[in-house]
C-alpha positions in Angstrom: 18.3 15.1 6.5 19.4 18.7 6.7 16.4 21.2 8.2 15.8 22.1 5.0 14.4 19.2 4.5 12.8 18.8 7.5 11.1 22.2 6.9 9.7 20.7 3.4 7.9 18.1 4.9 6.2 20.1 7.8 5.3 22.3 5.3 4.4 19.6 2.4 2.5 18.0 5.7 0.6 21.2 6.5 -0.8 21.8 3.3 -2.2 18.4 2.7 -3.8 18.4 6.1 -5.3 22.2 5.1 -7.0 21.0 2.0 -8.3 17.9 3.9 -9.9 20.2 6.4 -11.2 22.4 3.7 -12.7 19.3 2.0 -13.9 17.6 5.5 -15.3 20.7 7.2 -18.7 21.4 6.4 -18.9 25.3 4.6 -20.2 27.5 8.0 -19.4 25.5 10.8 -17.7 26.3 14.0 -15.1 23.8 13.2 -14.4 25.7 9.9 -14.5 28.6 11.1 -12.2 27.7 13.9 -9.4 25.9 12.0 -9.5 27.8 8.9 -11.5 31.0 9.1 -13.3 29.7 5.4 -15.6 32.5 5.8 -13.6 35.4 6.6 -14.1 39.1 5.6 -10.6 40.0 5.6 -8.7 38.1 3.6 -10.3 35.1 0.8 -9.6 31.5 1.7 -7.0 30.2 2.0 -4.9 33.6 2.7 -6.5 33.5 6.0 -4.8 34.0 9.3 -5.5 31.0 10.1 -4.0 28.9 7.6 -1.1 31.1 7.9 -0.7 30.1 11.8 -0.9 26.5 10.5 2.0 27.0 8.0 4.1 28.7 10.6 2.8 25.7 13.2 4.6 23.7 10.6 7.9 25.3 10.6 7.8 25.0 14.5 7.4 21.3 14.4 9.8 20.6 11.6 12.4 22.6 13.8 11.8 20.5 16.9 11.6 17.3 15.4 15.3 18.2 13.7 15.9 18.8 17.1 15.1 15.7 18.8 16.6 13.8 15.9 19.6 15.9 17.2 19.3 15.1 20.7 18.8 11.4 19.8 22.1 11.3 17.7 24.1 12.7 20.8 22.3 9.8 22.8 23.5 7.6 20.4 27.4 8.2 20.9 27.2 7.2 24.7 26.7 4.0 23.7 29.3 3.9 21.0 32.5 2.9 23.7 34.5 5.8 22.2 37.0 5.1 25.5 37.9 2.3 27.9 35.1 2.0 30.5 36.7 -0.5 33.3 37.9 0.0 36.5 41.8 -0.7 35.8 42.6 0.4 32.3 44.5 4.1 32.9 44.8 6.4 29.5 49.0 7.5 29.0 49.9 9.6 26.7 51.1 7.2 23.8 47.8 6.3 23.9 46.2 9.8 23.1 46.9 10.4 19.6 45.4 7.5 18.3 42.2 7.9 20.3 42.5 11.4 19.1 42.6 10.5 15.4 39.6 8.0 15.8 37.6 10.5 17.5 38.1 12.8 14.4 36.2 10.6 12.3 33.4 10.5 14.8 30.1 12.5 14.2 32.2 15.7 14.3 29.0 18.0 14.6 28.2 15.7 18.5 29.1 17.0 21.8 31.2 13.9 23.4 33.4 13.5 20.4 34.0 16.9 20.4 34.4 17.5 24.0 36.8 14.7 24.0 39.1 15.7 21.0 39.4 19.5 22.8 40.4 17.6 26.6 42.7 15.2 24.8 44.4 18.2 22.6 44.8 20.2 25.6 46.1 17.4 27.3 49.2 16.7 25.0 49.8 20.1 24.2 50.0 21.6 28.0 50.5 18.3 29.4 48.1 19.5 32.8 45.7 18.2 34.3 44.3 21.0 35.5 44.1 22.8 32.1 42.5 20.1 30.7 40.2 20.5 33.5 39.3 23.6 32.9 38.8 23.5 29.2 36.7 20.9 29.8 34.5 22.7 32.5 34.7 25.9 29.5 33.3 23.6 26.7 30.6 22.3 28.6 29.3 25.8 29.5 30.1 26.6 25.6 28.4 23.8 24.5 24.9 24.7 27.2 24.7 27.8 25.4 24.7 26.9 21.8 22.0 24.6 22.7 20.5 27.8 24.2 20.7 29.6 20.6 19.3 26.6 18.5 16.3 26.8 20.1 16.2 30.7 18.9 14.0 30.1 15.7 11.5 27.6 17.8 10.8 30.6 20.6 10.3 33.3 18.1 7.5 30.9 16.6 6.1 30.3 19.8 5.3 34.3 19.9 4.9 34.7 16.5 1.8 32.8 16.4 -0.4 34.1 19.9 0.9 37.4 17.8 -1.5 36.3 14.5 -3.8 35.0 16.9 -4.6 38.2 18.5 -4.1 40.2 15.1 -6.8 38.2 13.6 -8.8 38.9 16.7 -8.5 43.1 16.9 -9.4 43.4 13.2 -12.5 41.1 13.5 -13.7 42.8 16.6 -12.8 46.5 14.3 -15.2 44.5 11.8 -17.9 44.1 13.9 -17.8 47.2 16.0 -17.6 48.7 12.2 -20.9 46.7 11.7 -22.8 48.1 14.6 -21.7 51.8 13.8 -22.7 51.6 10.0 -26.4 49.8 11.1 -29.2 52.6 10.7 -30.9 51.0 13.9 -29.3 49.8 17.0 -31.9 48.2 18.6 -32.1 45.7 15.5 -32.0 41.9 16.8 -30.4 40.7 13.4 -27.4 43.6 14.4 -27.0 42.5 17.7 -27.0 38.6 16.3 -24.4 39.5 13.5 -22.5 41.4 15.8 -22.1 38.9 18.5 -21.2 36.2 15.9 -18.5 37.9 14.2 -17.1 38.7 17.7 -17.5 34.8 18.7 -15.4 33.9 15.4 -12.9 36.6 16.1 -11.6 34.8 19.1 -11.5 31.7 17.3 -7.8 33.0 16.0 -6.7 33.7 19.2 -7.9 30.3 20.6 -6.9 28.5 18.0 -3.0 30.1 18.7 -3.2 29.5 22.1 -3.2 25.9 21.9 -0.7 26.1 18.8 2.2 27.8 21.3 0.8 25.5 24.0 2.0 22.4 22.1 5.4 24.3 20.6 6.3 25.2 24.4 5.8 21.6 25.5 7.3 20.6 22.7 10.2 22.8 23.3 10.7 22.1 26.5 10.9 18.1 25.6 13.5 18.7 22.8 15.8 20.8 24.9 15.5 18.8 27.7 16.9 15.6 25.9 19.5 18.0 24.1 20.8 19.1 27.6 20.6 15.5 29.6 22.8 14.4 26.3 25.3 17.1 26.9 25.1 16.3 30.9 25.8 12.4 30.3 28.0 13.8 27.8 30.1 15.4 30.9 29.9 13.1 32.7 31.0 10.1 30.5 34.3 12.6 29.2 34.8 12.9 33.6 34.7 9.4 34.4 36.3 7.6 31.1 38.5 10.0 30.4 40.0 12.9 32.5 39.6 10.8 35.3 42.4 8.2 34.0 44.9 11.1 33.2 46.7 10.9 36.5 49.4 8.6 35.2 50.2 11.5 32.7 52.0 13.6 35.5 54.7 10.0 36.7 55.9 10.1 32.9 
């Protein structure tokens, strides 16, 4: 699947679980009015901040799960032999441009199959070692990065939604101080009890946030872990299987 489709789900997903909340949740409660804001005076249900933190919640999610589908694929093509992984068996130059035409038809988008087409065309194209070397030590920093920038979208999520949280909370506290300035009597019990409840349910966005970017940033941090452990055994498996049996290369 492409993120597109990824996205359609989460989102698909997030809208079935808002009606089933709307139908669940008993009109008034804390729950309610925690998860969905159904009683809100700033915007009619379900064009409450709330529900659009959920939505954007949903994007998150479907980002990191194409992510850790990602990271899972690269895992996958350590264990696909692409090279000779004895002791004794030494890679010559003959034997580079058919490894190099298999590898083309490899998962073209994966680090290893990548970072082994660039070694091997550096190889036969400068015939050093030590270039090779150091276009291998280039792509891996090359490659650390771009997993850097795929994890852009995810991180602006993660502040997007504290952002709607507290949003949601300044204009229901401006609600409620609006409340207590408009009430002909101060000293009024009913003011004081409306006033303190539309204060208690304009934290509710901001709690409800919190725990949103809570589970995106652990979330995050899983995904990109596995993403950069594949590119590390990545490395390593290019150093040991391949580069490493080069030597040969300089005696011809």
């Amino acid at each position: 699947m492409n993120r597109k489709e990824y996205w359609l789900y989460c989102l698909c997903a997030a809208v079935v679980l808002i009606l089933l909340l709307s139908f669940a949740l008993p009109t008034g409660s804390n729950a309610a009015a925690l998860l969905l804001d159904r009683e809100s005076r700033v915007l009619p249900f379900p064009f409450t901040i709330p529900v659009v933190m959920w939505l954007v919640f949903a994007i998150g999610i479907a980002e990191l799960w194409f992510r850790l589908t990602a990271a899972n694929e690269e895992q996958q093509q350590l264990v696909m032999k692409l090279l000779p992984e004895d002791q004794q068996t030494m890679l010559l130059a003959r034997d580079l441009g058919a490894l190099y035409q298999r590898l083309q038809t490899i998962a073209p988008h994966c680090f290893l199959p990548r970072l082994l087409r660039r070694v091997i065309l550096q190889f036969q194209s400068s015939g050093s070692l030590a270039q090779a070397n150091t276009i291998f030590n280039s792509s891996l920093e090359l490659y650390q990065h771009e997993i850097d920038l795929r994890y852009n979208v995810v991180r602006y999520i993660s502040w997007l939604i504290p952002t709607l949280g507290f949003i949601g909370t300044v204009v229901g506290i401006a609600l409620a101080l609006s409340d207590a300035g408009a009430a002909p009597k101060f000293d009024d019990p009913e003011l004081l009890k409306q006033v303190t409840l539309s204060l208690g349910l304009a934290f509710y966005t901001t709690l409800l946030a919190l725990v949103m970017s809570a589970v995106l940033v652990l979330l995050t941090h899983i995904a990109q872990g596995r993403e950069e452990r594949a590119l590390n055994l990545s490395g390593q498996y290019c150093l040991d299987n391949l580069i490493n049996r080069l030597y040969e290369r300089q005696g011809e």
